[in-house]
N, C-alpha and C positions, 0 to 999 in steps of 0.2 A: 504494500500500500504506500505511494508517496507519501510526503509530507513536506509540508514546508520547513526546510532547513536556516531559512532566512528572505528577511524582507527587506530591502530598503527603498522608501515609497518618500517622493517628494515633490510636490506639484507636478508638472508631467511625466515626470519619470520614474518606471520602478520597476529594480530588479529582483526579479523573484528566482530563488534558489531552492529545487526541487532535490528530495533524495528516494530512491526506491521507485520499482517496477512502475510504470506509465499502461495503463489498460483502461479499457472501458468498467463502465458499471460505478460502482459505490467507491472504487479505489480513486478513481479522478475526482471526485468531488470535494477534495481539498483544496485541490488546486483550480478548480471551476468556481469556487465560491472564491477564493482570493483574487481571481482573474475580473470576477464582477465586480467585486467592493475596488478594486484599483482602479478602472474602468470608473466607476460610477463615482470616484472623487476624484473624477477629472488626469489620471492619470493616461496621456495620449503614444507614452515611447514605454513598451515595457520589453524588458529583456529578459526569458527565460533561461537563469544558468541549468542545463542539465551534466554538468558533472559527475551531478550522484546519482543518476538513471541509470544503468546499466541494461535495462531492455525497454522497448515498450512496441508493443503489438500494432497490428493497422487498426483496431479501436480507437487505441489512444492517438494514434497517428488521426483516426480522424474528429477527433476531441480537439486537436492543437489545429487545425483546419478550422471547426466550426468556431473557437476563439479568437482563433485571425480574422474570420468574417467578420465576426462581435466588434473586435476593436479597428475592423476600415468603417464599421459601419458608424461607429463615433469619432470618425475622426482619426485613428488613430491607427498605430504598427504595432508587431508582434517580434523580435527577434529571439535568436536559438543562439545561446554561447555554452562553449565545451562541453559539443555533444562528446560523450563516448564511442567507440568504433562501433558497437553493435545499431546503437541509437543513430549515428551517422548513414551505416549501410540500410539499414529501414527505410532511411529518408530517401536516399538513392535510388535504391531498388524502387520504389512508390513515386519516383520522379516527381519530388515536391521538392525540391530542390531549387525550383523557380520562386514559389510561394515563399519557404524558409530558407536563406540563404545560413548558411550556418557558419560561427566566429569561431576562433582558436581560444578568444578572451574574453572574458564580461567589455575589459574595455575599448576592443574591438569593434563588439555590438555595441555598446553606447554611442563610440564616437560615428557611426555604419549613420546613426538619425540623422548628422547632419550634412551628409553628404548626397549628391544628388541622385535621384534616380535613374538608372540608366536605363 
C-alpha cells in the first residue's frame, strides 16, 4: 500500500513523495486524496517523487493518467521524478512517456515547470 512519505506543499507547488507498491483499488487512495486537497489549495506544478515505488501495475498507471487529467483540467501539471527501473519500464512499455516525461531528480522536475513546452 503506498503512502505518503513526505509532502512539501506551497502555493503552487508541491512535491509529493510516494513509498510502496502503486495499484488500483483502496491502495491509491492515499495518494488520490492528497493529489485532490493539493489541487484544491491551489496547488498548479506538482511533482511526484517515486523513488520508493518499486512497482506499480497498469491500474495504477492508469490512476496517474486520470490525475494528470484532474490537474490540466485546473490548470495545472503533473510530473514523475526518480522513477525506479521497474516503474520507469511500465511507463515505457505503456508508451506514456509522452504524457509523463520522467526526471533523474525532484529538482529536475521542478525546474522541467518553467521551461517551455516543446
Amino acid at each position: 500500500m503506498p503512502v505518503i512519505a513526505n509532502l512539501k506543499s506551497g502555493g503552487p507547488l508541491s512535491v509529493i513523495s510516494i513509498a510502496g507498491k502503486v495499484s488500483a483499488g483502496e491502495t491509491w487512495n492515499p495518494v488520490a486524496q492528497i493529489l485532490d486537497q493539493v489541487r484544491s489549495e491551489g496547488a498548479r506544478k506538482v511533482v511526484l517523487n517515486l523513488s520508493g515505488v518499486p512497482f506499480i501495475d497498469s491500474a495504477g498507471l492508469g490512476l496517474l493518467v486520470m490525475n494528470l487529467s484532474k490537474m490540466k483540467a485546473a490548470g495545472g501539471l503533473l510530473r514523475l521524478a526518480e522513477p525506479q527501473d521497474r516503474v520507469q519500464s511500465a511507463i515505457k512499455t505503456t508508451q506514456l512517456t509522452d504524457l509523463f516525461p520522467f526526471f533523474a531528480t525532484e529538482q529536475e522536475a521542478i525546474n522541467s515547470f518553467s521551461q517551455p513546452a516543446v
